[in-house]
Each structure stands twice: as structure tokens, then as C-alpha cells.
N, C-alpha and C positions, 0 to 999 in steps of 0.2 A: 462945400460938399466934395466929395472924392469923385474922381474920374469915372470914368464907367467901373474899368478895369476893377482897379480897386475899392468901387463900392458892391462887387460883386464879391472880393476878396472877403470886405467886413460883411457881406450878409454868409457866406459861409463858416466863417469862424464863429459869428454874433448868435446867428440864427434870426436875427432882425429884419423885420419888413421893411417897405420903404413907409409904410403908413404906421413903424414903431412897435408891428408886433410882436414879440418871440414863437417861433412855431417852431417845434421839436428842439426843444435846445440838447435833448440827447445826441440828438444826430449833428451837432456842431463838429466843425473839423479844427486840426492845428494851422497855425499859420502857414506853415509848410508844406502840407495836404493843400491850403487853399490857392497857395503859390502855382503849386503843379497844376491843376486843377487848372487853370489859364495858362500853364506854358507846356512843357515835358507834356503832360498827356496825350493833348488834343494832336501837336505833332506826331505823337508815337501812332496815334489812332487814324490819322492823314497817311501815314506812314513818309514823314516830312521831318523824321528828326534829325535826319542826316544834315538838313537844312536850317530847321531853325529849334527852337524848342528850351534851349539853352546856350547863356554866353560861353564860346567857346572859340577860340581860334575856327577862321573860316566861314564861321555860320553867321547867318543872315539874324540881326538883331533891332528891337524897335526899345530901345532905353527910354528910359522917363528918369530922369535926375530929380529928386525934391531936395528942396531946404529942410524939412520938417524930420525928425525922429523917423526912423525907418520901420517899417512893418514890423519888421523882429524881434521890435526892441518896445513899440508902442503899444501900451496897454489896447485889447480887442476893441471898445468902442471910438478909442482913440482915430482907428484908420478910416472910419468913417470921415474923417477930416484933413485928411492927408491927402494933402492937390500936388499936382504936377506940375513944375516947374518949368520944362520944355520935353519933347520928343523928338526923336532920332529915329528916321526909318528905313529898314533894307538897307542899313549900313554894315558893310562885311566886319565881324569885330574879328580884329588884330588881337585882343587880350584873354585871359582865362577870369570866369570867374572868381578863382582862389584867391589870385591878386586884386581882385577888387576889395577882399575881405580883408587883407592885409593891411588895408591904405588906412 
């Protein structure tokens, strides 16, 4: 089963309970709505993004590396099954996002 994080992710794209059921599948979001939705937002809304929110040179980040198919790429029910590999936390990242996407 997915992490908290991310099985928070698959209930807002899914619309999936944890007891399996679909409620409002209109109101399902993109994987990238659900991304921000636990990052950029809640920062913006802290008013913490200066700090953390997104990898970016400087900023305070907690990385979850997986082995598995990446969120963006795995079919919606899929990331219900997408565990974590290890965590990194309050580590200053040195890198940009963009270069991650590169790799």
C-alpha cells in the first residue's frame, strides 16, 4: 500500500475510499493538482514557500526516492501501490527540479 502521502495523492485523483468506494468522481483532480495539493499549496498558505514547497536550490526538502513507475507516468490506480523506497528530511537541496526531469 502507498504511503500516507501518496495514498492521499491516489485518493484525490481516484476519488477512492479507503473502504474502495468512488465518491464524486467528478470532482477527481490531475495528478499535478494532487502533487500541489501536498506541496506548493499548503506552503503558499503557511506562507513557507520561501522555504520549502518545492525542489529548488536552497529550500528545505523531504525526497521519497521509489523504484516503482513515477506518479506521472502510472496509470491512477496504480499509485495506490507506489511505496517509498527511503526519506530525506530537512535536507537543503543543492538541485533544481528541472534537472531531475532531465535525468
Amino acid at each position: 500500500m502507498a504511503s500516507p502521502p501518496m495514498f492521499n495523492i491516489a485518493c484525490a485523483v481516484t476519488r477512492r475510499t479507503q473502504k474502495g468506494n468512488i465518491y464524486l468522481p467528478e470532482e477527481a483532480v490531475s495528478v499535478e493538482d494532487a502533487f500541489r495539493m501536498f506541496t506548493i499549496w499548503p506552503a503558499r498558505w503557511a506562507f513557507e514557500d520561501h522555504l520549502k514547497g518545492t525542489i529548488s536550490p536552497g529550500k528545505l526538502a523531504r525526497i521519497s526516492p521509489s523504484s516503482r513507475p513515477t506518479t506521472f507516468t502510472a496509470e491512477p490506480e496504480a499509485i495506490f501501490d507506489i511505496s517509498v523506497d527511503a526519506r530525506f528530511s530537512a535536507v537543503r537541496s543543492s538541485i533544481n527540479a528541472n534537472d531531475l526531469l532531465e535525468r
